[in-house]
N, C-alpha and C positions, 0 to 999 in steps of 0.2 A: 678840271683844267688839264689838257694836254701836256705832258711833261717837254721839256724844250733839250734836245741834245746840240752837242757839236763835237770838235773834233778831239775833246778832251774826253769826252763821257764812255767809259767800261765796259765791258759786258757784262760785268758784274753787276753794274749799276743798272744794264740795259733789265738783266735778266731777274732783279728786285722789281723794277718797275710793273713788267709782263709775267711777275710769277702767275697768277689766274688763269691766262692767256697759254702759256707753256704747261699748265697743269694736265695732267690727263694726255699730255700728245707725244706719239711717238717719232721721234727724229734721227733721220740720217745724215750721220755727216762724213762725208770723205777725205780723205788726209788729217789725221789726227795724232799724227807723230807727237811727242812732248815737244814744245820751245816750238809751236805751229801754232797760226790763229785756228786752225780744225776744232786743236786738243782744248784752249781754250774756251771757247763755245762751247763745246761738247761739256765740260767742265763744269760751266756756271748752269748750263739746260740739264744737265743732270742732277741738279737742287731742288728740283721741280716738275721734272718729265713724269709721264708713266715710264718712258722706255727709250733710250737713247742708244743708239747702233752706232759702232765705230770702226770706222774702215780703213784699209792700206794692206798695200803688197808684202807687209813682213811682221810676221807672227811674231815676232819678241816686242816690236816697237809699239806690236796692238796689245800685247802683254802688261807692256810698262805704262800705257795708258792707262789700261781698264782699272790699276790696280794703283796709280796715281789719283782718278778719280773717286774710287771705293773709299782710300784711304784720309779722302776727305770729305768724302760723304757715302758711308756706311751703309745707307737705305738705295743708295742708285742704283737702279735697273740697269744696268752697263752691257750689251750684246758686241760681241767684235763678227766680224763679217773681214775676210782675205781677199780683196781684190786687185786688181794691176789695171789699172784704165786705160794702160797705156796697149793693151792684148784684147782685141777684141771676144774672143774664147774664153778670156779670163773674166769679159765683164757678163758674157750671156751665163758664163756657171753660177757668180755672184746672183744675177737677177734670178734664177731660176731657184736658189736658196732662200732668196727673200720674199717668193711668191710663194715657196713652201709655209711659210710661217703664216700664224693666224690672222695677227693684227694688221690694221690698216696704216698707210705712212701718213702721216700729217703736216712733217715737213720732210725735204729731202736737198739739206746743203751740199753742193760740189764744190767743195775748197779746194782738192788737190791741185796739184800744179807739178810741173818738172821743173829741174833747173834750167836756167838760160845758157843753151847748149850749144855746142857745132853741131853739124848733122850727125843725126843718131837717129836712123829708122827704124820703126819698130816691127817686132814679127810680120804686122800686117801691111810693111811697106808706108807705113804714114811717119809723117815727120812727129820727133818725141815727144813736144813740146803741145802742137795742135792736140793728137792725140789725147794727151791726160788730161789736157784742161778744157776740150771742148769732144772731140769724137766720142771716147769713150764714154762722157757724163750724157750726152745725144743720146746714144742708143741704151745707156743702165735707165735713165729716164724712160725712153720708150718701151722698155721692157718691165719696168715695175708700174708704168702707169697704171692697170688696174688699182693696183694696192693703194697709190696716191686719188685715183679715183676714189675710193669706198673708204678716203675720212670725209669726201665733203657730205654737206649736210645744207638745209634751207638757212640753217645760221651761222657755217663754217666751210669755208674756202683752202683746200690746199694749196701750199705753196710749194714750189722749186726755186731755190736760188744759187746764180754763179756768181763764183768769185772774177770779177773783175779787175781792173786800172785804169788810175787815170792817164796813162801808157797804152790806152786801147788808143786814141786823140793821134796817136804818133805814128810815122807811115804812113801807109797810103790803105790799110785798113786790109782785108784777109784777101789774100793773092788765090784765087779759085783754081787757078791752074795748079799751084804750090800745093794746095789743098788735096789736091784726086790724086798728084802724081808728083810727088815732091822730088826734087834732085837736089846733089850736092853745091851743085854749079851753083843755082840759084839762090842757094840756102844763107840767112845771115842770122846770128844768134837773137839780137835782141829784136831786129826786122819779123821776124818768127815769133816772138815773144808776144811784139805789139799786136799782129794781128791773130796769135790765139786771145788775147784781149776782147779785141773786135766783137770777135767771134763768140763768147758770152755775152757779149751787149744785144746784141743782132738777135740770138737765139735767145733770150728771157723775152723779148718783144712780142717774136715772133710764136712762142711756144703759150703765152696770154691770151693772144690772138687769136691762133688756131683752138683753142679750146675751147671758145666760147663762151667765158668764167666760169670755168670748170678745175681750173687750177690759175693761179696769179703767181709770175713767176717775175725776179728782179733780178738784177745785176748790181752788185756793190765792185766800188774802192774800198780797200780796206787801210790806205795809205803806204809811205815808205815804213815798212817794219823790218824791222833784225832778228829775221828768224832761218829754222834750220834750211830754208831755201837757200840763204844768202853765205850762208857756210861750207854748202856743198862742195869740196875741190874740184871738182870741172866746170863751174862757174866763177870760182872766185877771181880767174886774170880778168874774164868779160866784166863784171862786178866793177875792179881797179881801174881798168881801160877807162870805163863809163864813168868814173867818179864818183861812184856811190857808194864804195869802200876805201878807205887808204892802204897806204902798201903793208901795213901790217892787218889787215883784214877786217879790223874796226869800220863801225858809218862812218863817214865823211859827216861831222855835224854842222862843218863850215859851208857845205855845199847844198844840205836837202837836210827838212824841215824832217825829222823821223820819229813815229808814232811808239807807244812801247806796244808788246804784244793783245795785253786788254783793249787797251784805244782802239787798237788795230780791229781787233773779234768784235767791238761793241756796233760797228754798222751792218754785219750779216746778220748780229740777234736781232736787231733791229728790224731788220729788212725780213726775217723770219717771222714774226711775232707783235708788231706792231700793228695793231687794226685799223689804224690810222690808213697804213700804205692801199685797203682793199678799194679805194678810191682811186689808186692811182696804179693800175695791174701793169708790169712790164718795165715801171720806171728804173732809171738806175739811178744810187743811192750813193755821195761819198760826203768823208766826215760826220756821218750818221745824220744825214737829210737828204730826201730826194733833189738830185739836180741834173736833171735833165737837160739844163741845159749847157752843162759840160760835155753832154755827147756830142761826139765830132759828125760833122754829115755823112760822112762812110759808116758811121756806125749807128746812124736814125735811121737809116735810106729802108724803107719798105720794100724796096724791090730787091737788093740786097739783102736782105732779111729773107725772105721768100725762096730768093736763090739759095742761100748758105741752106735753106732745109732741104732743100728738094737734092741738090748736089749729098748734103750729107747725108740724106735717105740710099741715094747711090753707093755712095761709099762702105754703108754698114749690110747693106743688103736687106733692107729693113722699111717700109711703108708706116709711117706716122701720123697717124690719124686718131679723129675722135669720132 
């Protein structure tokens, strides 16, 4: 009988259920800071991986990871990988280290994320937010595909999954102009936020699609969580403004229903490792169940889908194909 989750059920719990499933597979996960749903998942799939990769822009925080993990399970394969999603240079060195390495990837989570920022362009002129949580994870994807290629098999399908929200729903869904060539003028923090949102819904669809099931890729919510995003100080006024902190920089529990950090990691393991989901390639996942039909129509639109790849093929300099 299929195990039934909701919005209360772990990762922990997730990752008991699919230890067989997680046995044997090597996974990437990005943004794996401590007090992060990344570090979490990475955490409980390191009880059971062959080999679990963990990434981020800063060698001490991938430090305190690797050795938070070890120190609770001693036998985990733990690799750290430096990357900045938010530099494109930074993500082709990345991919070209992980195409060095032997093994094949079998899953590859993009959790990272920026904070909810004013305009902050990055080296490569793209706006910070877009960037980490959708440009960058585009073309590190594009560029490891082989390796995501050569775990499938006639009775295993690899996956790619993005972190999501249910905040993709909000706005008017990824502004294409904002996207190639973003300004300040136009720029609003959380407006930016929603539609890098989008912009993982769109691209897990459409990156299903183009494959041909050849990789099955999802989008989760992971709900309102209190983690080290929500702490960052160049977010926390937008945070307060928006009511989703109080003025001393606590959740707002009076106002938003907030998940703790396992809750939170339990619908990416899910949506990682559930064989259930290879029925349903591309869906997006919150409170640990597919529901597709919380997707906003900016963010189903096929055609819209289609564009956000072709435009961000433009943008990386890069042709994605299978």
């Amino acid at each position: 009988m299929a195990p039934t989750f909701n919005a209360k059920t772990t990762a922990e719990e997730v990752a008991t259920v699919f230890a067989s499933e997680i046995k044997g597979k090597n996974v990437l996960i990005t943004g794996t800071s401590i007090n992060g749903i990344g570090f979490e998942s990475a955490r409980v799939v390191a009880k059971h991986a062959n080999l679990v990769i963990i990434t981020g822009y800063n060698a001490e925080r991938l430090r305190l990871s690797e050795e938070a993990i070890k120190k609770e399970t001693p036998h985990a394969n733990v690799r750290k990988l430096q990357i900045d999603l938010s530099s494109l240079a930074s993500v082709r060195k990345a991919a070209a280290e992980v195409n060095s390495w032997p093994e094949p990837l079998h899953v590859v989570i993009h959790n990272a994320a920026a904070g909810i920022l004013g305009y902050k362009p990055t080296v490569d002129g793209l706006e910070a937010q877009m960037a980490t949580a959708f440009v960058g994870p585009f073309l590190f994807t594009k560029l490891v595909a082989p390796k995501i290629l050569a775990a499938g098999s006639s009775s295993y399908t690899p996956r790619v999954i993005f972190l999501s929200s249910s905040v993709h729903a909000m706005g008017a869904g990824v502004d294409f102009e904002q996207l190639e060539k973003p300004t300040a003028e136009k720029h609003s923090a959380f407006p930016a936020y929603f539609a890098s949102k989008s912009a993982t819904v769109l691209i897990a669809q459409e990156l299903s699609k183009r494959s041909k099931g050849k990789i099955n890729s999802y989008s989760v919510s992971p709900g309102a969580i209190f983690t080290n995003i929500n702490q960052k100080e160049e977010s926390l006024a937008d945070f307060k403004a928006a009511g989703m902190l109080k003025e001393d920089g606590t959740p707002n529990e009076a106002a938003f229903t907030w998940k703790s950090i396992p809750e939170g990691a339990a619908t990416t393991t899910i949506a990682a490792f559930d064989p259930a989901l290879n029925a349903v390639p591309g869906a997006y996942l919150d409170d640990s169940v597919v529901a597709n039909e919380k997707v906003a129509p900016h963010s189903s639109d096929p055609a819209n889908a289609a564009k956000l790849w072709t435009v961000t093929e433009k943008i990386v300099g890069e042709t994605f194909t299978f």
